[in-house]
C-alpha positions in Angstrom: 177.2 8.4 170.8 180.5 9.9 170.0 179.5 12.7 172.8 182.4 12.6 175.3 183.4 9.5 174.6 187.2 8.7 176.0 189.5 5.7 175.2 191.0 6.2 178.5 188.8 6.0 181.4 191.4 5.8 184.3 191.3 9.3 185.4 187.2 9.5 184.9 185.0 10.4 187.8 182.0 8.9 187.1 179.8 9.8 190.8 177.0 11.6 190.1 177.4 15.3 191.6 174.7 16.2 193.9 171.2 17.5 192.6 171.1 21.0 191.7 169.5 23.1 194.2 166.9 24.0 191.8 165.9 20.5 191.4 164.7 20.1 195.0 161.9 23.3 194.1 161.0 21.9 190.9 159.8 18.6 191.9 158.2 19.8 195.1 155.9 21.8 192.8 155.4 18.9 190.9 154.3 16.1 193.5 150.6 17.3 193.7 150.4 16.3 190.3 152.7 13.0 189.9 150.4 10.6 188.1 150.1 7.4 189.8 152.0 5.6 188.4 154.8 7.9 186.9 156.2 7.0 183.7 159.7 5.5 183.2 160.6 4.5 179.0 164.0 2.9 178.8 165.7 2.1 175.2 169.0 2.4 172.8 169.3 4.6 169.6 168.2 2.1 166.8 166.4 -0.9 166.9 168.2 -2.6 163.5 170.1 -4.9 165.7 171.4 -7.5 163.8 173.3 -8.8 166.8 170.3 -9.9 168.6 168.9 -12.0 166.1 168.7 -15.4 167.6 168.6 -13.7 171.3 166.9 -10.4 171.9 165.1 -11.6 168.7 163.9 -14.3 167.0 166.4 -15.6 164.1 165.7 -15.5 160.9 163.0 -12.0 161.2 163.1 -10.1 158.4 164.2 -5.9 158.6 160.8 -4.9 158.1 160.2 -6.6 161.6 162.8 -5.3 163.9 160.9 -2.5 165.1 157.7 -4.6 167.0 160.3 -7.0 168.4 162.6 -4.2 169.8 159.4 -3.0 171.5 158.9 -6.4 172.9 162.3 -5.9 174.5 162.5 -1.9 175.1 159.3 0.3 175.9 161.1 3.6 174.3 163.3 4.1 171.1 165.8 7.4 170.9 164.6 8.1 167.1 167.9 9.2 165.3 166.4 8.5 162.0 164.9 11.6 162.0 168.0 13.7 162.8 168.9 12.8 158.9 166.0 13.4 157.1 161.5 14.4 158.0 160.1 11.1 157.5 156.7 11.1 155.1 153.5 9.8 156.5 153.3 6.3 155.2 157.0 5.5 157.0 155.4 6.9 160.4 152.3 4.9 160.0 154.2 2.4 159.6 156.1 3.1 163.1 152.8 3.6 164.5 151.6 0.3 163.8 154.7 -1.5 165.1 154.3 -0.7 168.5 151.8 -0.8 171.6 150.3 2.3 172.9 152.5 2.0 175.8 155.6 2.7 173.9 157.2 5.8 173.2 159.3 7.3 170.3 161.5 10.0 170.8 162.7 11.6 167.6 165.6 14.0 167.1 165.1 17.3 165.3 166.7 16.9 161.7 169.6 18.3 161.8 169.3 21.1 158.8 167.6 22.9 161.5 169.6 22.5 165.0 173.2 22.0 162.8 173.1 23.4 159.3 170.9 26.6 160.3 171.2 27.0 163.6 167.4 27.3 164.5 167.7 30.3 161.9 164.7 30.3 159.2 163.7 27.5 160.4 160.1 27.7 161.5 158.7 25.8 157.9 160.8 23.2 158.6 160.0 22.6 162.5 156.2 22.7 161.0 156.9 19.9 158.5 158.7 17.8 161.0 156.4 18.3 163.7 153.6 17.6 161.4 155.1 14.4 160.2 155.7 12.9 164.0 152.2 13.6 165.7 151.5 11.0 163.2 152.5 8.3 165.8 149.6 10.0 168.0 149.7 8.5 171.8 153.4 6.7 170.9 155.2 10.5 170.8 157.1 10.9 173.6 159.2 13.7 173.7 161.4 15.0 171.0 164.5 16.5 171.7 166.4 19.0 170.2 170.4 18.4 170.1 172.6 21.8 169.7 175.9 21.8 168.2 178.8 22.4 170.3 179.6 25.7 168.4 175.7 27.0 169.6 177.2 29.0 172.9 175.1 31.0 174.9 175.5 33.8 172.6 172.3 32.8 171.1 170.4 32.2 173.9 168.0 34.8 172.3 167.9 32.8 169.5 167.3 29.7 171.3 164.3 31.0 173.5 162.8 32.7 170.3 162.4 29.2 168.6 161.3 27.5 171.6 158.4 30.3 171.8 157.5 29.5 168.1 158.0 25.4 168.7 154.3 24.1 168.6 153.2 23.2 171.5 151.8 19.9 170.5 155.1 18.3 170.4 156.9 17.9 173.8 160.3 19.0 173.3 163.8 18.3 175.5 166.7 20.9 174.4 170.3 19.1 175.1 173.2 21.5 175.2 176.5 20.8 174.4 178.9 24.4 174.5 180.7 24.3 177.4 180.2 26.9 178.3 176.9 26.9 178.6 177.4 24.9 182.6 180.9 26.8 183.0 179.1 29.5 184.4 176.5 29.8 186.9 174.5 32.7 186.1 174.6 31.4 182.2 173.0 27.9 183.5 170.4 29.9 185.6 169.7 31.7 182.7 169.6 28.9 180.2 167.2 26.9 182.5 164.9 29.9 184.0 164.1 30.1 180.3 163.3 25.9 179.9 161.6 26.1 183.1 159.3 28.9 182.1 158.8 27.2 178.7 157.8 23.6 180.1 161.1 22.4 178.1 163.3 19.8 179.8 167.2 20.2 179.7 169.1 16.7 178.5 171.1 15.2 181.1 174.5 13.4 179.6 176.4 11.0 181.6 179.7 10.6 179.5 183.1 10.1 180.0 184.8 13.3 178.7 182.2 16.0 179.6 181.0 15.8 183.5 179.9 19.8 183.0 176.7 18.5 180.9 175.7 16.1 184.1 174.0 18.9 185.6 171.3 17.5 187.6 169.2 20.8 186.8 165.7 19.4 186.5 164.0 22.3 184.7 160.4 20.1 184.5 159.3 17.0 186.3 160.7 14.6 183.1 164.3 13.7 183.1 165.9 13.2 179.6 168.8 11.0 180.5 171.3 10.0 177.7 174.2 7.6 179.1 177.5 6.5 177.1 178.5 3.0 178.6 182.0 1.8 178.4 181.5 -2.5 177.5 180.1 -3.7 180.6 183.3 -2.8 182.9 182.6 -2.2 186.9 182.0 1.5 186.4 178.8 1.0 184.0 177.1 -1.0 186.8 178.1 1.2 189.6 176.7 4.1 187.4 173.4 1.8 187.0 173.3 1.3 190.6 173.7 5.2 191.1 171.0 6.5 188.6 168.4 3.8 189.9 169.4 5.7 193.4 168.6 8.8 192.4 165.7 8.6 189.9 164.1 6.6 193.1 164.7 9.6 194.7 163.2 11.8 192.3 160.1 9.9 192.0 159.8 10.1 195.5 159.8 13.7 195.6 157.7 14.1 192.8 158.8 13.2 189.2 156.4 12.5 186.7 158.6 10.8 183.7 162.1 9.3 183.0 163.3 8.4 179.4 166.7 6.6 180.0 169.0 6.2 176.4 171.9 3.7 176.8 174.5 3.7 174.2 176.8 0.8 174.3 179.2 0.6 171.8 178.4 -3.0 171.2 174.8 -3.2 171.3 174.8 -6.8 172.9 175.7 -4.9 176.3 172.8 -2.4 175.9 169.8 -4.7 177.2 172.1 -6.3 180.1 173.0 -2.6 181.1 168.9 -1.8 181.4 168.5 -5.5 182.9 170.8 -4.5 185.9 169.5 -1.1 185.7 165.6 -2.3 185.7 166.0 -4.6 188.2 167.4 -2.1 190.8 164.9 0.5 190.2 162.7 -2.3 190.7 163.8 -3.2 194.1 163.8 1.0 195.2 160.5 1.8 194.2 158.6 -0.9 193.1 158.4 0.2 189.4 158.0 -3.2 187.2 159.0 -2.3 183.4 159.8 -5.5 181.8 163.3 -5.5 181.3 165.1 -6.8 178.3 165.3 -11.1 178.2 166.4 -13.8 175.6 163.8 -15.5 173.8 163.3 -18.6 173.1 164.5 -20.0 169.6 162.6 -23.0 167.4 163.8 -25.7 167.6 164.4 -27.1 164.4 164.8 -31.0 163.9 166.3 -33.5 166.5 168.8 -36.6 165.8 166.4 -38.9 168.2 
């Protein structure tokens, strides 16, 4: 994702800040209700990788195919698709039957309703879309809505009044990107009173050029992580290492899901970032989600 996203990374920061106090009270209500195990989905924003053919996927698949061999790789897929336009039924179905049970799709709201109106008249719409997604029944995750940088805390009226109206069948995520909405304390503990009370979880992003929107509020017991990764250099392992650390933490103290989003520019580095990533977690909690390997090709003829 564009989101933050520096050329120069030398004067870059990239420790995670201490959990919000918040945090702490949220997932201490939460731990009498962890299910055993708690969920953690792990994927990348499309699953037409081309790169991976003859690796991550078997040469030679055709595009019709990508989709159930990205879920034999990734157990969760950040849906941008649906940012762009409401898919119809037959194109969900077709999601649907692509995937195990066990997977999860999160789709973005479509963007005539968080960009073009601003959540304004917007409620026929959010029907229509949400309609079309609880077509992939038990493979929704949670869908998340992404706010333009220009949708300050101005509107937070606006903003709750939607959320109100959002049906409830559809677990929603709101991501903020304003900054001002984290430039001011009593607008981020109004911001996330309001997701708290409304069962909505607040995106975290870990990029480059905006460390405000790493705000380690948990306003549920699901963290909605979105990470922009810089080509595999030291720092994108360290931060690996770091949010393996801390999501270990949180399950300890009670979280109940983590959808982790890794956007690499080049998509190759995406499923050794979750590898290193998996593997960690792994050896913190115990957690086995099958990470990301390279399959083995056909052979095809032999000189002997």
């Amino acid at each position: 994702m564009d989101f933050g996203r520096l050329s120069d990374l030398r004067y870059v920061d990239f420790r995670l800040p201490a959990d919000h106090p918040e945090t702490a009270v949220q997932l201490a209500r939460a731990l009498a209700t962890q299910p055993a195990p708690p969920a953690l989905h792990v994927g990348c924003p499309i699953w037409t990788n081309k790169a991976w053919l003859g690796s991550y996927f078997p040469a030679g698949i055709k595009d019709a195919d990508y989709l159930h061999h990205y879920a034999r790789q990734f157990n969760s897929i950040e849906l941008n698709t649906t940012h762009y336009r409401i898919p119809d039924a037959p194109t969900v179905r077709k999601w649907r039957e692509a995937v195990p049970d066990t997977f999860r799709f999160c789709p973005k709201i479509p963007q005539i309703i968080s960009h073009d109106r601003a959540l304004y008249n917007a409620d026929d719409l959010t029907v229509s879309f949400c309609r079309a997604i609880e077509g992939l029944g038990p493979t929704l995750g949670h869908a998340f809505l992404q706010l333009p940088p220009t949708f300050g805390p101005e509107h937070l009226p606006r903003l709750e009044r939607y959320l109100l109206d959002f049906p409830p069948y559809v677990p929603l995520a709101v991501e903020l990107r304003h900054p001002a909405w984290f430039a001011d304390a009593g607008r981020l503990a109004s911001v996330t009173a309001m997701l708290e009370a409304l069962d909505k979880p607040l995106v975290i992003s870990d990029v480059a050029g905006r460390r405000d929107a790493l705000h380690q509020r948990l306003t549920t017991p699901t963290v909605f992580l979105r990470l922009n990764g810089h080509g595999l250099i030291d720092s994108d392992f360290r931060r690996a290492d770091d949010w393996a650390a801390r999501i270990a933490s949180w399950l300890e103290a009670g979280l109940h899901t983590a959808y982790v989003f890794i956007h690499q520019k080049d998509i190759l580095h995406s499923p050794l970032w979750a590898e290193h990533f998996l593997r960690r977690l792994h050896e913190l909690t115990g957690m086995a989600v099958q990470p990301p390997r390279i399959i083995p090709q056909p052979v095809q003829g032999s000189l002997f």
